[in-house]
C-alpha positions in Angstrom: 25.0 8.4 -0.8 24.4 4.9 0.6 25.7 1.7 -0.9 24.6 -1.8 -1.3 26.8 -4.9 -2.2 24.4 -7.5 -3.7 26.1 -11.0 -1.6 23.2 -13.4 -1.7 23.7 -15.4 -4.6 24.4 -19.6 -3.9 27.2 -19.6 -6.3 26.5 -22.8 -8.0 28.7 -22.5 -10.9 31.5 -21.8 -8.0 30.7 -25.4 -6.1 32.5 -26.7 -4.2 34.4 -23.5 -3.8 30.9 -22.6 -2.0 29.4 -25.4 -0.5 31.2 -24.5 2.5 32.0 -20.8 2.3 29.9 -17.9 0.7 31.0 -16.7 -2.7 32.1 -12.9 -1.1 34.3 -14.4 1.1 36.4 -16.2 -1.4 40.0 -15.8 -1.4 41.3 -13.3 -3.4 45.4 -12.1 -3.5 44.8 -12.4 0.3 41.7 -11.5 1.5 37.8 -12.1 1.0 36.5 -10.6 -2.7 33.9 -8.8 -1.1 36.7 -6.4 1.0 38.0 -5.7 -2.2 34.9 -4.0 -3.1 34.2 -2.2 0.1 37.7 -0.7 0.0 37.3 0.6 -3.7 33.7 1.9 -2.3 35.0 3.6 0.8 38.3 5.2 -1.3 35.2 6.6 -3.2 33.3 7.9 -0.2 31.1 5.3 0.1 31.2 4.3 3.6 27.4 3.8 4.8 27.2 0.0 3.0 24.3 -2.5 3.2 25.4 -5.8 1.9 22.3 -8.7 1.6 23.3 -12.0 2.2 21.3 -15.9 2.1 23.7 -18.8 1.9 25.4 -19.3 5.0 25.1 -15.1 5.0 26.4 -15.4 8.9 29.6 -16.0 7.9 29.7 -12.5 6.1 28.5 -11.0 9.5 30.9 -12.7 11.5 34.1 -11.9 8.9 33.4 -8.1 8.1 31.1 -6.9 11.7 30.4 -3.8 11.5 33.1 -2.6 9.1 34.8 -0.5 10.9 38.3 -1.7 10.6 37.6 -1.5 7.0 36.8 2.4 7.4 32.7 1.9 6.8 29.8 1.7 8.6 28.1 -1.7 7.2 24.1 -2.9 8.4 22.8 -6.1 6.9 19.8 -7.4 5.3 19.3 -11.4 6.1 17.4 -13.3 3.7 17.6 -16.4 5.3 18.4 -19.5 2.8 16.2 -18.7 0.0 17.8 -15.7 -1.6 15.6 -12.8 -3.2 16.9 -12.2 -6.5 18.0 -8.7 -7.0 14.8 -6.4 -6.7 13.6 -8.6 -4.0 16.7 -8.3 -2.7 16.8 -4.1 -3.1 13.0 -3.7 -1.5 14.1 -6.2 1.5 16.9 -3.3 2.1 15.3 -0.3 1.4 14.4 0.5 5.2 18.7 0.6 5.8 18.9 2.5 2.3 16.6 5.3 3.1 14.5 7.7 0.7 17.4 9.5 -1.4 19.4 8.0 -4.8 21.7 4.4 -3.7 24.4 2.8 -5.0 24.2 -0.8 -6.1 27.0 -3.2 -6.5 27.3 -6.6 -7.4 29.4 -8.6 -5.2 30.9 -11.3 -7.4 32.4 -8.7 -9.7 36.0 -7.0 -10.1 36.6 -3.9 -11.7 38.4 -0.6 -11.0 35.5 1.8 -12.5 35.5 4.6 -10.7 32.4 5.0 -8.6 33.2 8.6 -6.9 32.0 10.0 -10.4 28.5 8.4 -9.6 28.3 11.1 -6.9 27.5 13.5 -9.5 24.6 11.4 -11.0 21.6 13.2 -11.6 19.2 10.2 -11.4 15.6 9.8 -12.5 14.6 6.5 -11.8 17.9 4.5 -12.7 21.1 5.2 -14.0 23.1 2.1 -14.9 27.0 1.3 -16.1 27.4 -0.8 -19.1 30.4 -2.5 -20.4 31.9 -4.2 -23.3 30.0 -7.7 -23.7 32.3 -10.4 -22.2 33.1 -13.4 -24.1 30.5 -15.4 -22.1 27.4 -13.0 -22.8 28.4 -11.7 -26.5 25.1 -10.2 -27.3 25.1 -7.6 -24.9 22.0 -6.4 -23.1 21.0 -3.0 -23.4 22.1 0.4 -25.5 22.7 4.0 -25.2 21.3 6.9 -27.3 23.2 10.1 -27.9 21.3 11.7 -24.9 22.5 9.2 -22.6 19.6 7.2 -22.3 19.2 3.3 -22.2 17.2 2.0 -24.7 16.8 -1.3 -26.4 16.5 -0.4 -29.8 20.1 0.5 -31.3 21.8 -1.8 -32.7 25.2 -1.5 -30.4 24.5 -3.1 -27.2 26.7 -3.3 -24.3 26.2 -5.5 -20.8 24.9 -4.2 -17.9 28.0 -4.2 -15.5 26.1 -4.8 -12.2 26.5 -1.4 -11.3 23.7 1.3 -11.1 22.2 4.4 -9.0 18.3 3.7 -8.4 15.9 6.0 -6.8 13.9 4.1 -4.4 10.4 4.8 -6.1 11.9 2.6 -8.9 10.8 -0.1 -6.7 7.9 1.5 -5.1 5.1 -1.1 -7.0 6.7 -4.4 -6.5 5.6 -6.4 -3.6 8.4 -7.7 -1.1 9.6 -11.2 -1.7 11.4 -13.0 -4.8 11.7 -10.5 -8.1 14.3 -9.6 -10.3 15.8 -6.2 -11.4 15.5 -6.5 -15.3 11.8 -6.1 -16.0 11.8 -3.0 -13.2 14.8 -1.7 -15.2 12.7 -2.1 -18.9 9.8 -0.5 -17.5 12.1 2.5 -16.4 13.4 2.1 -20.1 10.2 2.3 -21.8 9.2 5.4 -19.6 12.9 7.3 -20.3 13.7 7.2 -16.4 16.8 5.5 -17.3 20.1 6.9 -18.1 23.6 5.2 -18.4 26.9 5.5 -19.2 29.4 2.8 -20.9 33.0 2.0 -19.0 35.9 0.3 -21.1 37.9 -0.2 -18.4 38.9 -3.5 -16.4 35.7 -5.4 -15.5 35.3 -9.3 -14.5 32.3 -11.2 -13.6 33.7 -13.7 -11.0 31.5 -16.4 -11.8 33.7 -19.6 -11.9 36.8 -21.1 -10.5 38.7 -20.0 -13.1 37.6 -16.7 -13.2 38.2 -16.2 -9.8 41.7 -17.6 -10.4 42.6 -15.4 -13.3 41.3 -12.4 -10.7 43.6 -13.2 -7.8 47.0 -13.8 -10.5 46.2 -10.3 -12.1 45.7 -8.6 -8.6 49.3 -10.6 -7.2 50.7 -8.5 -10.1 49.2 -5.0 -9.3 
């Protein structure tokens, strides 16, 4: 199963941190936040990675090549400086993904889920990982039914982690260019294409300075 580490984002709540340097390849206990996913991906088998990238994207290229140091096989998908948001960003790869089930990552997160059990995914249309909701996005996003299925009517809801297996005909009706996942992923919803599973492990979105700080002291102590 391929994988795909969404790295396009402008990280504007990061700035200055990013004015100069593109949010994966932040500094973290020692080396770039993105490499700290594809090591956790390739310990879980996942070694064919696409990573997307936009703002000032050829530094990524030029830092990680082809990935083989890192033990994976990584292709890119350019965006140029506009970015795609996260569907447009998906269909833009989907010619390095192929035709089977992917994994997709977002890259300014940190977590130690374990992805290897995604292997064993059955997958309609979408599966997706949700997570306790974070102090900073308290009321949550979707919910899960006793048959494993995301819905949006219960009244526990969770956050979507930024993890999910799609099915590339999830994507099959939207134009390329600029779209985002969440309306796909409703539409999946509504049809019951879309199962998911909720992790209570250690999960961070890396979205400030601060956050990125209290990421790189907890990984110093590991």
């Amino acid at each position: 199963m391929k994988a795909m580490i969404l790295a396009a984002g402008r990280g504007e709540r990061m700035r200055p941190l990013t004015d100069h340097t593109p949010k994966p390849l932040l500094p973290v206990a020692g080396k770039p936040l993105i490499e700290h996913t594809i090591n956790q991906l390739v310990s879980a088998g996942f070694t064919d990675i696409v990573i997307n990238h936009a703002h000032l994207g050829q530094q990524i290229e030029d830092k990680l090549s082809n990935g083989h140091h890192l033990g994976a096989n990584i292709s890119y998908s350019p965006e140029g400086d506009q970015a795609l948001e996260t569907a447009g960003g998906i269909i833009n790869a989907l010619p390095l993904l192929g035709k089977d089930v992917f994994l997709v990552v977002n890259g300014d997160i940190a977590t130690d889920f374990p992805f290897a059990e995604l292997k064993k995914i059955r997958v309609d249309l979408a599966h997706i990982v949700l997570i306790d909701n974070p102090p900073h996005h308290t009321q949550g996003d979707f919910a899960l039914d006793n048959a494993g299925n995301v819905t949006e009517n219960e009244n526990q809801r969770y956050t979507f982690s930024g993890i999910g297996l799609y099915h590339p005909d999830l994507f099959s009706k939207i134009p390329p260019g600029k779209s985002k996942l969440a309306p796909l992923l409703r539409e999946a919803i509504a049809a019951k294409k879309a199962t998911g599973q909720h992790y209570s492990g250690f999960w961070m979105d890396i979205g400030t300075p601060e956050r990125l700080q209290e990421l790189d002291d907890r990984l110093r102590k590991v």
